[in-house]
Residue, then its C-alpha position, 0 to 999 in steps of 0.5 A: x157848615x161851609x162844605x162838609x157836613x161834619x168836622x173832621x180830624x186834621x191829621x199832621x203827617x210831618x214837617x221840615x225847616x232848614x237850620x237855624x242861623x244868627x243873623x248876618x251868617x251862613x244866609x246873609x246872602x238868601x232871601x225869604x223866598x230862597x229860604x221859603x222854597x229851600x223848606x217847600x222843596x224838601x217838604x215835597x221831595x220828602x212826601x212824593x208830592x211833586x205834581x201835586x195839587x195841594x188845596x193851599x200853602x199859607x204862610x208868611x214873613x214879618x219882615x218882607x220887601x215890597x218886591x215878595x207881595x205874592x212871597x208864598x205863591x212865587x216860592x210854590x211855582x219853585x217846588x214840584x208841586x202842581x202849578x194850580x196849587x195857591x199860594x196864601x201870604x198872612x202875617x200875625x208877627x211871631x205867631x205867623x206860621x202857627x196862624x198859618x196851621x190854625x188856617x190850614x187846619x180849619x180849612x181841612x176839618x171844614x172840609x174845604x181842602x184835604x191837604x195842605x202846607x203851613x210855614x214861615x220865614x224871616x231873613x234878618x240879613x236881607x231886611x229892606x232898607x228904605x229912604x226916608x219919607x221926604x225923599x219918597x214924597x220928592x220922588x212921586x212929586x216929580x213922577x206927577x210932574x206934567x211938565x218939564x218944570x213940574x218934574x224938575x222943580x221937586x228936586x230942588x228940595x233935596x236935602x243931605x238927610x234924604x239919603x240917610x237909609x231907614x232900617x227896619x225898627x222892632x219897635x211897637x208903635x205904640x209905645x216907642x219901645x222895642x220888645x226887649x225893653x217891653x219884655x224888662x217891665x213885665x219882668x219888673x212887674x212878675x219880679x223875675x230874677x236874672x238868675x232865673x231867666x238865665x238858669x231857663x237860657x242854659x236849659x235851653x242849650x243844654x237840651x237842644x244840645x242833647x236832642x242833637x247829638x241823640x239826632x231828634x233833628x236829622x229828620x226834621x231840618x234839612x241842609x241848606x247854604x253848607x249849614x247843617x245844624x243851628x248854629x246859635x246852640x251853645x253846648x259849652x255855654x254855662x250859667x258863668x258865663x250868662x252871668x257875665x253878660x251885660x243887660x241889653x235894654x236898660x243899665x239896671x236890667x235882667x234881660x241879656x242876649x244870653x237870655x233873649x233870642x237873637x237875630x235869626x234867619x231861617x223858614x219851616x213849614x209842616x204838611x196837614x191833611x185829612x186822615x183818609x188823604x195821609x191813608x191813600x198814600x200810606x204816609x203815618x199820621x205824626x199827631x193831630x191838630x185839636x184846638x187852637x186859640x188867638x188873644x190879644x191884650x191892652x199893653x198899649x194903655x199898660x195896664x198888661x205886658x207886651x207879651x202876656x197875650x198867651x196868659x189869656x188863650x191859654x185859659x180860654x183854649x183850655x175851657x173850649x177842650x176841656x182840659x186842665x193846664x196840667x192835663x199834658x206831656x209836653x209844653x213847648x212855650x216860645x222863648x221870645x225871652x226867657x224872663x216872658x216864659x217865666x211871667x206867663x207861667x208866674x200868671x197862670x200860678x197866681x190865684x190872685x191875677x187868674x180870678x182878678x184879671x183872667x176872670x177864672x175861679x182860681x189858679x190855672x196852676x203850675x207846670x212840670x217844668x221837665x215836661x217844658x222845651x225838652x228839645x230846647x227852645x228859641x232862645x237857643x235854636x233861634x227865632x226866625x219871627x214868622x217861622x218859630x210856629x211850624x218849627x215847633x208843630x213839626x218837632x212836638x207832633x214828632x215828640x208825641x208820634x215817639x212817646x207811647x205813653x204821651x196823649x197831648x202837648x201845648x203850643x204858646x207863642x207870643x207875639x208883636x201888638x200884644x198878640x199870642x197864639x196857642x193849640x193844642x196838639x194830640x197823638 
């Protein structure tokens, strides 16, 4: 063991995010370290932690200006908490702040720390915008000048297209294409309908919906910029008006900005520790971190979809703790898109693809579907890309600490580079 002599338990005591905004709205004009502070703040008023040293606080951004190097260290300084606490930046795309839970986590039942934050943020609004590469290379030419001419003579070369500004591209390396048109050959493959995806879209915002009107989320998301609710839920939405819309990333396509998440700002953290830590300080325990599992596939070569990672951690999480897929209350898988919910759980279904390509003895099986995003999930809440995984711990430990009869949930998030994320979270 690096520091204690057994594994403990890692307690989840609470988390918080601020709301949810499409992009270019209510945070057009915040950073990610204004978002990211916002969350700590209230994370550390919430729990009395001000003058505290917390052993760490990991979490990260996808999208950053160079400028946010140190983003989480700076955010801390801006909290209450004890100047000494660190500050720990780590990215893994959209699985970043459940990769950030998973750090923590380990750390806590190593022994190493006994209480820590986990979090996430993304501002699509303040994403960098940057000059092209020609441009960069003239600039640091002249700066390397000696002379006078040597600095001068670079300048010669510019040309009208340096000045073109670079937006940031969600696309993969690899294959050139975005995650959308990524996403639209999985659903080719799998065969999953329009239909289908839509009817999983209008679930999501009637559930997330409901569970704010019922105040699930009064607790879990604090005000921020005069925003006091997501403001991408559609209560009034229908499977009319779905229909209605035109495909998003090929003319004979099924994906839709109805049934894929949109372009969200917005950050959340979570507050971890171990039980004797929440004990001293009378805070309840919500539930407890168990397992957690990180896989990625060869979509590059495209023998597996861009997003079909959690098809194989899933598995592979479930023989470490012993479980069957059916052997939980609540299933909070990410809807990156409604057609990649829909793959995964059409993989785990078939027996053929779970013994061929899983290397398992049969079918993982279905789930019930009842038991799935009962709160909504990100194709209505939205998807700030590093902070969907706190977001999600916070409200399924909250979920499990409510429901007397509940033992354990499943968290799978997908991610960019063929990556997913998964854990297991118990009462």
């Amino acid at each position: 063991m690096l520091v204690g002599p057994a594994v403990r338990r890692v307690a989840i005591v609470g988390g918080l995010r601020i709301p949810f905004a499409r992009a270019y709205t209510a945070y057009a004009s915040a950073s990610n370290q204004d978002m990211l502070t916002a969350v700590l703040r209230s994370l550390v008023e919430r729990y009395k932690l001000q003058g505290e040293r917390l052993g760490d606080v990991a979490a990260g951004a996808v999208i950053k200006h160079t400028r946010d190097y140190n983003l989480v260290r700076e955010s801390v300084l801006s909290t209450g908490l004890d100047p000494q606490t660190p500050g720990l930046d780590l990215q893994r795309a959209c699985g970043t702040s459940l990769e950030a839970a998973l750090d923590v986590g380990s750390r806590i039942a190593l022994g190493q720390i006994e209480v820590g934050i986990a979090g996430g943020v993304d501002s699509i609004s303040d994403a960098p915008i940057v000059y092209p590469r020609s441009y960069q290379q003239l600039l640091l030419k002249s700066y390397r000048g000696r002379t006078a001419w040597q600095r001068i003579a670079p300048w010669f070369g510019l040309r009208p297209r340096d000045f073109r500004p670079v937006a940031p591209a969600v696309v993969e390396p690899r294959t050139g294409l975005s995650m959308g048109q990524s996403t639209e050959i999985m659903a080719r493959r799998w065969q999953i309908s329009r239909t289908d995806q839509d009817l999983l879209a209008y679930d999501s915002h009637l559930k997330a919906a409901a569970a704010w009107r019922a105040g699930f989320y009064d607790d879990l998301v604090v005000e921020y910029q005069g925003l006091k609710s997501d403001n991408n839920v559609r209560a009034d939405t229908s499977l009319d008006k779905l229909g209605k819309l035109k495909p998003s990333f090929a003319a004979d396509g099924t994906l839709t900005a109805g049934n894929s998440t949109p372009l969200t700002d917005g950050a959340s953290a979570v507050l971890m520790a171990s039980p004797e830590w929440a004990a001293k300080r009378n805070l309840p325990v919500l539930a407890y971190l168990r397992y957690g599992k990180v896989w990625a596939v060869d979509f590059a070569s495209g023998r597996e979809g861009l997003l079909m990672a959690p098809a194989y951690a899933v598995p592979a999480m479930l023989r470490d703790a012993g479980l069957t897929l059916q052997d939980f209350d609540y299933y909070e898988i990410h809807e990156a898109f409604a057609a990649q919910v829909l793959c995964t759980l059409k993989a785990w279904e078939s027996a053929d693809y779970c013994r061929h390509t899983l290397g398992l003895p049969g079918a993982l099986g279905s789930i019930d579907r009842s038991k799935l995003n009962v709160k909504g999930g990100s194709v209505a809440l939205g998807h700030p890309f590093a902070a969907t995984g706190t977001r999600i711990v916070a409200g399924l430990a909250k979920l499990l600490a409510a429901d007397a009869n509940a033992k354990r949930g499943l968290v799978s998030v997908c991610t960019a580079g063929g990556m997913g994320v998964t854990a297991i979270i118990e009462r």
